[in-house]
Residue frames relative to the residue before (quaternion, step in Angstrom):
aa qw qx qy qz dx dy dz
X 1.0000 0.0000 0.0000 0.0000 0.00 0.00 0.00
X 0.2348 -0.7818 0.5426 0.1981 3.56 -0.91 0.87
X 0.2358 -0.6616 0.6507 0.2884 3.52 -1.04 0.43
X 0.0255 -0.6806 0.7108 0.1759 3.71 -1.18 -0.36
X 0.1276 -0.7283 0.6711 0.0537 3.47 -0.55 0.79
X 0.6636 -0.4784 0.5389 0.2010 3.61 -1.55 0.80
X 0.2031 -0.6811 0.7016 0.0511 3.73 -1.28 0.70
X 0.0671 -0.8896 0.3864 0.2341 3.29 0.49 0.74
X 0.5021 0.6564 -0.4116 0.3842 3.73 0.89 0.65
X 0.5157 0.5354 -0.2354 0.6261 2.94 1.70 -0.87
X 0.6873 0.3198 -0.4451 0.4767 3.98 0.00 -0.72
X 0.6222 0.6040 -0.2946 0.4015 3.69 1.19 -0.58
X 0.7433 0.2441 -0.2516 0.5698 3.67 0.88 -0.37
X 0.3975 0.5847 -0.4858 0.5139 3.64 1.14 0.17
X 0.7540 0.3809 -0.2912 0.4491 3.78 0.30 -1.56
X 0.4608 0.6874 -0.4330 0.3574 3.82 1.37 -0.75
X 0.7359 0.4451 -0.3026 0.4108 3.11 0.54 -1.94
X 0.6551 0.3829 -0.3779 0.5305 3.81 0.28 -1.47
X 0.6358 0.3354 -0.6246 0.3052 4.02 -0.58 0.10
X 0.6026 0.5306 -0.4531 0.3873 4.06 1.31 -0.84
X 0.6956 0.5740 -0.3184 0.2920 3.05 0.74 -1.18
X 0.6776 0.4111 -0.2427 0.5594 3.82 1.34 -0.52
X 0.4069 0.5990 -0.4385 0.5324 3.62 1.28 -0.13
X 0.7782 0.3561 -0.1540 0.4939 3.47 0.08 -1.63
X 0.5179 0.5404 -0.3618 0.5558 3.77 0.71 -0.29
X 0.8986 0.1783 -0.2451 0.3173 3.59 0.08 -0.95
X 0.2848 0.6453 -0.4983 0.5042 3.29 1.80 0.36
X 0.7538 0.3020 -0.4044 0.4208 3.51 -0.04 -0.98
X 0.8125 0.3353 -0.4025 0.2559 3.77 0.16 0.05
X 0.1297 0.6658 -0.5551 0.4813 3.41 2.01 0.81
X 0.7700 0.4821 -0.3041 0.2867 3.44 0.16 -1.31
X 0.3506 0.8319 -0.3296 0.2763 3.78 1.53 -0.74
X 0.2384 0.8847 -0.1221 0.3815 2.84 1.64 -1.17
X 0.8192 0.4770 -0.0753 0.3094 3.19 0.17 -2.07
X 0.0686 -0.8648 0.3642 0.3388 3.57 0.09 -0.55
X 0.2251 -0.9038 0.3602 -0.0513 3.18 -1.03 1.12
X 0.4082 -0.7191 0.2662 0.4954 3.79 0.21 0.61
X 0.1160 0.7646 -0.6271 -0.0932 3.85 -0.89 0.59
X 0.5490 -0.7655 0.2961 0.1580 2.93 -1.26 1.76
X 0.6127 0.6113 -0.3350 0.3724 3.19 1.81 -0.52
X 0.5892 0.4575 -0.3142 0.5872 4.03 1.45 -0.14
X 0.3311 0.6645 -0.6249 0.2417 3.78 1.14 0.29
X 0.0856 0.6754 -0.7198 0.1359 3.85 -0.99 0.66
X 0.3565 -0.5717 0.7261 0.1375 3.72 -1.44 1.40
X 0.0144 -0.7772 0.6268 -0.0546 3.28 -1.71 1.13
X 0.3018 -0.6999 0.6307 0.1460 3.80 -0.56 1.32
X 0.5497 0.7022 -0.4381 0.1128 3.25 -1.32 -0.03
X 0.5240 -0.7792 0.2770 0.2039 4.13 -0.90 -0.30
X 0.5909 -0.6118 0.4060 0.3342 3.06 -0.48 1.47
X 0.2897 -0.8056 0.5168 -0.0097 3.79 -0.51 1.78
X 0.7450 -0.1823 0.2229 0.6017 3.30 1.04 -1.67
X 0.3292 -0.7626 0.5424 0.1258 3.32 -0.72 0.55
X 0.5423 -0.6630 0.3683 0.3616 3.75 0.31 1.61
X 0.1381 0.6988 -0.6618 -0.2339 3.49 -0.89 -0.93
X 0.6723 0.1872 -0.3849 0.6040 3.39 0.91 0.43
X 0.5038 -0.6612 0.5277 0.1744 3.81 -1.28 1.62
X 0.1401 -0.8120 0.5153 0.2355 3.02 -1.59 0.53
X 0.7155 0.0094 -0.3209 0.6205 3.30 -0.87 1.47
X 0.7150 -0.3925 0.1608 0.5557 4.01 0.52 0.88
X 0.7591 0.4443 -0.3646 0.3055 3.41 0.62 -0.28
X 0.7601 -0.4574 0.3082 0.3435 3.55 -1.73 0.45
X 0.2339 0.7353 -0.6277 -0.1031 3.82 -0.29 0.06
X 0.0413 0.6786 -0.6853 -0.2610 3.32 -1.88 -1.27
X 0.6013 -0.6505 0.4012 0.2331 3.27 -1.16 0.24
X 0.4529 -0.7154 0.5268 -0.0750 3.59 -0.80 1.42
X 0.0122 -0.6092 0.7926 0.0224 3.73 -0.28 1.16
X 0.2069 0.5580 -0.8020 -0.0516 3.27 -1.87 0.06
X 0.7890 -0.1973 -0.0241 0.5813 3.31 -0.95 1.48
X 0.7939 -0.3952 0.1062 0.4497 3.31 -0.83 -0.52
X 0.3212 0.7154 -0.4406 0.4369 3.61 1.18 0.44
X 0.1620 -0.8111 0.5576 0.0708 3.56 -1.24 0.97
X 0.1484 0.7144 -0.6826 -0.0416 4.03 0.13 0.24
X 0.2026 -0.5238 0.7912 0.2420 2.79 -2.33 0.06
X 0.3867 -0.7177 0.5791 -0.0087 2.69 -1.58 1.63
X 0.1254 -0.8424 0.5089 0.1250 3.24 -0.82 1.02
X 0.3973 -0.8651 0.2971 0.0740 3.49 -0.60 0.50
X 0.5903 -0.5015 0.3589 0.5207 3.02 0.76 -1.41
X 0.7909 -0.3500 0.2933 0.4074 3.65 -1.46 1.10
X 0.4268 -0.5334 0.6218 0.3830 4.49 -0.53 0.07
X 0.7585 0.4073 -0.3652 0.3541 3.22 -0.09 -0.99
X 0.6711 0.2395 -0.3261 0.6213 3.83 0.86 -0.32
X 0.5528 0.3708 -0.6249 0.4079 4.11 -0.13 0.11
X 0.7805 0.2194 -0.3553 0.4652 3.87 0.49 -0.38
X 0.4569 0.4608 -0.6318 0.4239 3.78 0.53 0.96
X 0.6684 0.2470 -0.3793 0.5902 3.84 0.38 -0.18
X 0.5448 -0.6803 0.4838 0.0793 2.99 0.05 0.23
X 0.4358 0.7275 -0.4392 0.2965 3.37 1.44 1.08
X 0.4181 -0.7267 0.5350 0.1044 3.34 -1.63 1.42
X 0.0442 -0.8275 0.5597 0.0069 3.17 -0.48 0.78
X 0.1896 0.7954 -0.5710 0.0734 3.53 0.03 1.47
X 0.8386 -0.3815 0.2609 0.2882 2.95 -2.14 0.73
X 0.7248 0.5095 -0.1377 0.4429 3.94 -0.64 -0.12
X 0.7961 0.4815 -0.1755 0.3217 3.16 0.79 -1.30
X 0.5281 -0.6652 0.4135 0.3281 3.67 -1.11 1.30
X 0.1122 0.7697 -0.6056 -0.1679 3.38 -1.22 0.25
X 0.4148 -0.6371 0.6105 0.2221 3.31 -1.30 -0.37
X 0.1255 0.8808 -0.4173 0.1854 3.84 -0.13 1.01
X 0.1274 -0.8053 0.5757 -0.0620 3.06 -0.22 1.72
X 0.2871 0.7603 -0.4935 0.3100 3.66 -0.54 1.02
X 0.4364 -0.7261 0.4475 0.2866 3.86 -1.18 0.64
X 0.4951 -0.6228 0.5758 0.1884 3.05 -1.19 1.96
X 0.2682 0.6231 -0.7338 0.0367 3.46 -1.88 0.67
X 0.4454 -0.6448 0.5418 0.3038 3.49 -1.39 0.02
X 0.4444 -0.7621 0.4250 0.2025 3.47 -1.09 0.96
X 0.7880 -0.3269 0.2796 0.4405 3.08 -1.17 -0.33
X 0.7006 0.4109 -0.0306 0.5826 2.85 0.59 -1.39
X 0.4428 -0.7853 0.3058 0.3061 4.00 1.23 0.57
X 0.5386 0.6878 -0.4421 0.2034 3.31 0.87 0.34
X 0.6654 -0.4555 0.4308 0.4051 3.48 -0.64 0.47
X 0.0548 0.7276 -0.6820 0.0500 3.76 -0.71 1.36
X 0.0326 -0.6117 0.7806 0.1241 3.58 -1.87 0.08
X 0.3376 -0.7422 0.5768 0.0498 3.13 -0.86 1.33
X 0.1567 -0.9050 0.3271 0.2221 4.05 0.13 0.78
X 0.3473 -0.6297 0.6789 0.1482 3.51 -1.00 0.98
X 0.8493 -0.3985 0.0765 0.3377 3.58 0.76 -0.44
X 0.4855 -0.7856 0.3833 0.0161 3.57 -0.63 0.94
X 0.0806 0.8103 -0.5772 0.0619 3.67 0.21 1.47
X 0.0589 -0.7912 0.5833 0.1741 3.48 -0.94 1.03
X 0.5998 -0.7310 0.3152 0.0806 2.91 -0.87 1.63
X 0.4779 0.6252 -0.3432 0.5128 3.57 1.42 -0.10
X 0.8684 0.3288 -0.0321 0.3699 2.70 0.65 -1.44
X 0.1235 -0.8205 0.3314 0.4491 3.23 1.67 -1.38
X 0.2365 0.8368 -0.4510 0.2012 3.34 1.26 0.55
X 0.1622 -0.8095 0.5636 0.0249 3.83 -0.39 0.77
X 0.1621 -0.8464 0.5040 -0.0573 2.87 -0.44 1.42
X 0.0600 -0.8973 0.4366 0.0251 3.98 0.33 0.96
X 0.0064 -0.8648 0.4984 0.0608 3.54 -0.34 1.47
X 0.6489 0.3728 -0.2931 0.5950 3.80 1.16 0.17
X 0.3297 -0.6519 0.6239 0.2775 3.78 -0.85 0.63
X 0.7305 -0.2644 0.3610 0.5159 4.13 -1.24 0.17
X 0.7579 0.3365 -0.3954 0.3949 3.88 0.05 -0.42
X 0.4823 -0.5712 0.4336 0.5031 3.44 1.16 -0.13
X 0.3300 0.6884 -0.5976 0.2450 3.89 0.60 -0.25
X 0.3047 -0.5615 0.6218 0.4531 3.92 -1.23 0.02
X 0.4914 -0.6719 0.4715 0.2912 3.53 -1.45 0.43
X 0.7646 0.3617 -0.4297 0.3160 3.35 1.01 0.33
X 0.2257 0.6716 -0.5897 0.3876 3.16 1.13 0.93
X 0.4383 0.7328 -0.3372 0.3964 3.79 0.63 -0.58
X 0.5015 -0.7665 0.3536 0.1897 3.39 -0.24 1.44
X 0.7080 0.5940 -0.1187 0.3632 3.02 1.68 -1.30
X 0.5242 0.6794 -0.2647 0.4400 3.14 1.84 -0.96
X 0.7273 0.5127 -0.1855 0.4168 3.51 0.81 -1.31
X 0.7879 0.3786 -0.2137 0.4361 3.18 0.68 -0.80
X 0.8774 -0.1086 -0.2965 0.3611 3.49 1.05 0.30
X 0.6566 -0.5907 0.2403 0.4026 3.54 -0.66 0.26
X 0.3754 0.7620 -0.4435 0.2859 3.52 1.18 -0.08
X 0.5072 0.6567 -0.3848 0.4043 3.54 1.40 -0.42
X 0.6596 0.5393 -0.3211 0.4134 3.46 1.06 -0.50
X 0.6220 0.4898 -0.4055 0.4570 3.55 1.41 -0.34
X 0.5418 0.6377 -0.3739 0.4000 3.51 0.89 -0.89
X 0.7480 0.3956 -0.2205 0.4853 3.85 0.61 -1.53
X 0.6100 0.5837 -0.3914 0.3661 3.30 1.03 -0.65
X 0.7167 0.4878 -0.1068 0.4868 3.84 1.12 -1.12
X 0.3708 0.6651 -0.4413 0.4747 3.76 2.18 0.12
């Protein structure tokens, strides 16, 4: 018959590791928090530019979205890149917005955009590339302004 007796330092740095290991675990879902594009809440939305924020939420560009009698705020993209392409976002105007629906903090109805056709014009405006990534995370975006001719000619 074997006996195994306990080391009780060992059961002590064993229980060490598994408290970091759930420490560091529940940091990362503190962060959840964050918002992120999910393709399964992707949902196309018609409707009219309501207001145009002038204060961002969580740093980024939004405005507000009537469709019928639904409100969303639409988010968009960082300021610094809605005014490198050089997009206008004015009151009144129809759009088309394809982008992942969630509720904020603050419970209002959000749509996070993937992209942004204005229907006057048909200009398509593309802020996530097929992986859902944002496009101005792109190394290429930052470093030069040529991005502004490309959106400009969408």
């Amino acid at each position: 018959m074997n006996v195994y007796k306990v080391d009780p330092k060992a059961a002590y740095s064993s229980f060490f590791f598994l408290f970091v290991i759930l420490l560091l675990t529940n940091t990362h879902s503190a962060h959840a928090g964050s918002i992120g594009y999910d393709e399964n809440t992707e949902i196309v939305i018609r409707g009219t530019i309501k207001q145009c924020a002038a204060r961002p939420y969580m740093k980024l560009q939004c405005f507000t979205l009537q469709s019928g009698s639904r409100i969303f705020r639409v988010i968009v993209a960082p300021r610094w890149f809605v005014r490198r392409i050089a997009l206008k976002l004015n009151d009144g105007e129809d759009v088309k917005v394809v982008g992942s629906k969630f509720f904020g903090r603050d419970g209002c109805l959000c749509l996070l955009a993937r992209s942004i056709r204005f229907l006057s014009s048909g200009r398509n405006v593309v802020l996530r590339d097929r992986n859902c990534k944002p496009v101005w995370q792109n190394s290429c975006v930052r470093e030069t302004s040529c991005i502004r001719i490309y959106y400009q000619s969408q």
